[in-house]
C-alpha positions as a printed Julia matrix, in Angstrom:
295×3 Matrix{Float64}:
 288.39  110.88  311.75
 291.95  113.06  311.78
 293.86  109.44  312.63
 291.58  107.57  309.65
 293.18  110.78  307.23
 296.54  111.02  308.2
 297.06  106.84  307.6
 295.35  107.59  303.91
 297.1   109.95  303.71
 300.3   108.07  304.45
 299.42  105.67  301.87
 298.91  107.86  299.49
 302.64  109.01  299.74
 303.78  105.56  299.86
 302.01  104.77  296.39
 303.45  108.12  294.99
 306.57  106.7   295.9
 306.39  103.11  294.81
 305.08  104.38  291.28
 307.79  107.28  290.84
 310.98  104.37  291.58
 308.7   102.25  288.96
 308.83  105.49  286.34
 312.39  105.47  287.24
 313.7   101.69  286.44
 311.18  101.7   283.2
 313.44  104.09  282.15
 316.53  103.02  283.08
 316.02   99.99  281.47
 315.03  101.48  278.37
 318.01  103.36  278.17
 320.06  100.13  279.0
 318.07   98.49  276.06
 318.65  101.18  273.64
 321.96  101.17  274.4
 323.05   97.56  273.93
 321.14   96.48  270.94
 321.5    93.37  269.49
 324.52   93.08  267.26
 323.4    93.0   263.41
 323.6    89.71  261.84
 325.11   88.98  258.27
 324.29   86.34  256.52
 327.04   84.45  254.55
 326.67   81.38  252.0
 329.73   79.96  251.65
 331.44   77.06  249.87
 332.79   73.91  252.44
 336.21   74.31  251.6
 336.69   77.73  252.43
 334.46   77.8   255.56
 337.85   76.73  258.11
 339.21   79.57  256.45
 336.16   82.28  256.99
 335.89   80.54  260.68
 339.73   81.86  261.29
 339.14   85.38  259.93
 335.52   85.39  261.42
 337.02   87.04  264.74
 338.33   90.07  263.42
 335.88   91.22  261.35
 333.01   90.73  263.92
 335.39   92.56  266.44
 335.91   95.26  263.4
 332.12   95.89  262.75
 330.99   95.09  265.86
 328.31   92.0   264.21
 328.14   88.89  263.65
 328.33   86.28  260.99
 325.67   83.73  260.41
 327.84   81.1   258.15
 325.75   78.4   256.13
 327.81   75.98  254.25
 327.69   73.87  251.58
 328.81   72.83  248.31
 328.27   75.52  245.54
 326.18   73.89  243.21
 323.6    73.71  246.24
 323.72   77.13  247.59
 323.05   78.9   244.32
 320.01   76.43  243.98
 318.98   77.56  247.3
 319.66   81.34  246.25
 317.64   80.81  242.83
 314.89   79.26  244.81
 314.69   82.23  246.88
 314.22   80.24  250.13
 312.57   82.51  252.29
 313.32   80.56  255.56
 316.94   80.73  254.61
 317.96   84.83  253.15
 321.82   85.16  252.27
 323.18   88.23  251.9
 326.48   87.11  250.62
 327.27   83.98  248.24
 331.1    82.8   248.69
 331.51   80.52  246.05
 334.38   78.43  244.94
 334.12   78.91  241.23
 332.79   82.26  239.01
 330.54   80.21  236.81
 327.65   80.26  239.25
 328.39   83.69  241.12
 327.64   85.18  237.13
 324.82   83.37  236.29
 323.23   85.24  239.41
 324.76   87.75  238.16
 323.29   87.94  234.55
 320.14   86.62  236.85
 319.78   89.88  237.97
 319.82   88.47  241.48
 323.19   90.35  242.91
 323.88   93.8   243.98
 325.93   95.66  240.48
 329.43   95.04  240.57
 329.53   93.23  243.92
 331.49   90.02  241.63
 334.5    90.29  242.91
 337.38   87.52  243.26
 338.1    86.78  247.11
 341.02   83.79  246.29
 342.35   81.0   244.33
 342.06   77.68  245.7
 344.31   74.71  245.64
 343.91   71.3   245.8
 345.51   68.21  247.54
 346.68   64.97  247.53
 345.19   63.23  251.54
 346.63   59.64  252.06
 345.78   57.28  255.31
 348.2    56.72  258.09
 348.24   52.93  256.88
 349.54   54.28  253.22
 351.73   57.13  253.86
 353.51   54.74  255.86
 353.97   52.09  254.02
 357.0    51.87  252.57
 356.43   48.26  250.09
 352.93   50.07  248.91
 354.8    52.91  247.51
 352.94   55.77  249.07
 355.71   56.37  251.75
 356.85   59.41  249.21
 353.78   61.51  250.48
 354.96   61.06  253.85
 358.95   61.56  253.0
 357.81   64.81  251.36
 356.06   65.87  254.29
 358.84   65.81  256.1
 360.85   68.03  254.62
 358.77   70.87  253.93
 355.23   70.97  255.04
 354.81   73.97  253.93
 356.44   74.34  250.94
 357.64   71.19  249.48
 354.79   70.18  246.45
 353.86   66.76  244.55
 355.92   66.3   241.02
 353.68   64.94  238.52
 354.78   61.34  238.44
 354.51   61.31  242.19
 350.83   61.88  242.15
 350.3    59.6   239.6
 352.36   56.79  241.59
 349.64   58.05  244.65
 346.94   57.8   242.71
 347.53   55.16  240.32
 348.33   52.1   242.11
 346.35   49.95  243.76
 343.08   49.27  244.42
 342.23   51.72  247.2
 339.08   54.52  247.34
 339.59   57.57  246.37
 337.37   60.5   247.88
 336.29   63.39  246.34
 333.51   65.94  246.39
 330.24   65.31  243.95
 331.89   67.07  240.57
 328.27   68.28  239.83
 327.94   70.45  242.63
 331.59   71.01  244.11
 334.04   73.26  242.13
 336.83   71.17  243.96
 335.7    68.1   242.95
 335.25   69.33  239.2
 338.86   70.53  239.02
 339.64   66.7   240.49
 338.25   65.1   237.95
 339.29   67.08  235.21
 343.28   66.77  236.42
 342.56   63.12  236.82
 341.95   63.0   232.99
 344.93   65.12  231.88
 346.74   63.16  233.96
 345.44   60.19  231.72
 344.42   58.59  235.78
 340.89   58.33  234.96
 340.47   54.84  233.65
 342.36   53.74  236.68
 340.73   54.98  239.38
 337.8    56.07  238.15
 335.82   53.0   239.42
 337.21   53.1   242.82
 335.87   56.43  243.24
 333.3    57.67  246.15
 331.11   61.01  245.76
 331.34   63.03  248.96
 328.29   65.71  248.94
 330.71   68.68  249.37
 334.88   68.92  250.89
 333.68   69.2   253.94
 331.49   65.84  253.99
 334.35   64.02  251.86
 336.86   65.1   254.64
 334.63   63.62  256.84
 334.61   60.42  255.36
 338.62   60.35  254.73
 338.61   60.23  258.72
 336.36   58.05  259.12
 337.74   55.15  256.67
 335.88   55.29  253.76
 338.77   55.86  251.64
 342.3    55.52  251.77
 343.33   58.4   249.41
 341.28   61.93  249.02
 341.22   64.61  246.89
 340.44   67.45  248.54
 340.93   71.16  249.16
 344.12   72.34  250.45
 342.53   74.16  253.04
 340.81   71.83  254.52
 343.82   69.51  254.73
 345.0    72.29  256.45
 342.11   72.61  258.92
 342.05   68.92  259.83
 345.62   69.32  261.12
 347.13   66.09  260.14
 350.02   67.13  257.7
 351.75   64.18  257.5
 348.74   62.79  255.32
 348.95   64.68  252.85
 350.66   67.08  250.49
 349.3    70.12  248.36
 349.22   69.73  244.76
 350.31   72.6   242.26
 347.77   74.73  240.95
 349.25   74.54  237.48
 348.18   70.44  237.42
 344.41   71.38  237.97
 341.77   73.83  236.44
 342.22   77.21  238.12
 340.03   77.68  241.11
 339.19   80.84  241.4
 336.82   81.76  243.59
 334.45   84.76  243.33
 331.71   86.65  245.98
 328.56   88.16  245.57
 325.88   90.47  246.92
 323.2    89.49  246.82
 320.44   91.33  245.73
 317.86   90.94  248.48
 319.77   91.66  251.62
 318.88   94.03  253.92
 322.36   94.87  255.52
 324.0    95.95  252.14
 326.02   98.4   253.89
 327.71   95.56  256.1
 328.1    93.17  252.84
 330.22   95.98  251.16
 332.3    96.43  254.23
 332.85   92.58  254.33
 333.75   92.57  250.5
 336.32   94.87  251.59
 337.68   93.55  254.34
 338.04   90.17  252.49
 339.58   92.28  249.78
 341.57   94.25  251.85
 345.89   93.18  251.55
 346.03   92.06  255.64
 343.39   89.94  255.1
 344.81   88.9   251.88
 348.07   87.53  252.93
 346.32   85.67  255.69
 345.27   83.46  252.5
 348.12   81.99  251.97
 348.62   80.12  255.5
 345.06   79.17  255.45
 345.64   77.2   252.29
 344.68   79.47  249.29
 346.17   82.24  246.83
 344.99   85.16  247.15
 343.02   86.55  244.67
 345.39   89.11  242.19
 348.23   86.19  242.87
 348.26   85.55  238.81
């Protein structure tokens, strides 16, 4: 009987044990869990042609606030659908547009956070030409490559140079859908001062958004683009093409909002600021935009 107690007694201990180091790592992990939550996540909207340009600053800031940024992209007239819809499977809490018009009819929508509208840049536009053109020197496009040459970044398109780009010939011309893309509205509506529009206006193909009609530049479907400056910039062929002065199109300028149904407003305001902010600012400029008080 005393050896049958003392091994019970044995176990006993031994489960005391085993369920006191159990107490122990439930709570150690715990801690460890408490202390390394998940990062928060903020939720951006944002037109095409700025996206290469929130993917460069996109480091900073989610070193800065120690989050990180869930980037949809798209063309603007889309997005704001979306964010009048009120898809539930898809919450924003910020809308980068690249025009005002739609950023204040949310806002008049009473779907934005009060005076969240703010201007974040200006946006250019320019001139992409094929390999096969801007070489050419008998088609007459060799003056986007000669101009290229001398001052990538600086050296701009005159007036009658873009209309020799544009007007000759019978090639495509790529731009984004002028319904739903603020860069492909301003296109279209320099083509016309620019009295190009009967020429080229049957030669043109509808891209969904910049991003889609840069796409299709590389891929061949057209020989000449109109497209955002910054995402010339992004694709990293300069030689193609050259950026066209603001002055020649409608002013792009691009405005932000809150919007009103996000649940990390604190982290949208200190986004609006850092986009605001004058390092971030003149970080525009290289990524292919003005920045926003540049007028």
């Amino acid at each position: 009987m005393l050896l049958r107690n003392t091994s019970f007694s044995r176990a006993g201990k031994l489960i005391r044990r085993l369920f006191a180091t159990i107490c122990v790592v439930a709570v150690a992990v715990a801690l460890c869990s408490c202390g390394e939550r998940a990062p928060k996540v903020l939720r951006i909207a944002v037109d095409a042609s700025f996206q290469p340009a929130l993917e460069a600053l996109r480091p900073s800031f989610e070193q800065h606030c120690r989050c990180r940024l869930e980037i949809t992209a798209g063309a603007s007239g889309l997005l704001y659908s979306q964010i009048r819809a009120a898809d539930a499977e898809r919450p924003f809490d910020l809308f980068l547009s690249a025009d005002m018009a739609r950023p204040v009819l949310l806002e008049k929508a009473g779907l934005t956070v009060p005076a969240s509208r703010q201007t974040y840049a200006r946006g250019q536009l320019a001139v992409w030409a094929s390999e096969k053109i801007s070489t050419n020197k008998s088609s007459g496009f060799s003056t986007l490559a000669a101009l290229a040459t001398q001052d990538a970044s600086g050296a701009t398109l005159t007036p009658r140079q873009l209309i020799l780009l544009l007007g000759r010939g019978k090639h495509k011309l790529v731009l984004a859908d002028p319904q739903l893309a603020p860069d492909g509205d301003a296109a279209v509506k320099m083509l016309k001062k620019l009295r190009l529009w009967p020429r080229v206006k049957n030669r043109v193909v509808y891209a969904g958004h910049s991003g889609h009609a840069q796409i299709m530049l590389h891929q061949g479907e057209g020989d000449l683009g109109l497209i955002p400056y910054g995402q010339a910039l992004a694709s990293g062929r300069r030689a193609q093409f050259m950026r066209i002065p603001y002055q020649f199109h409608p002013p792009l300028e691009q405005q932000l909002v809150i919007l009103r149904g996000t649940r990390q407003r604190d982290l949208a305001i200190r986004f609006l600021q850092y986009l605001r902010s004058d390092p971030v600012q003149a970080r525009l400029l290289p990524l292919g935009f003005l920045p926003a008080k540049s007028r």
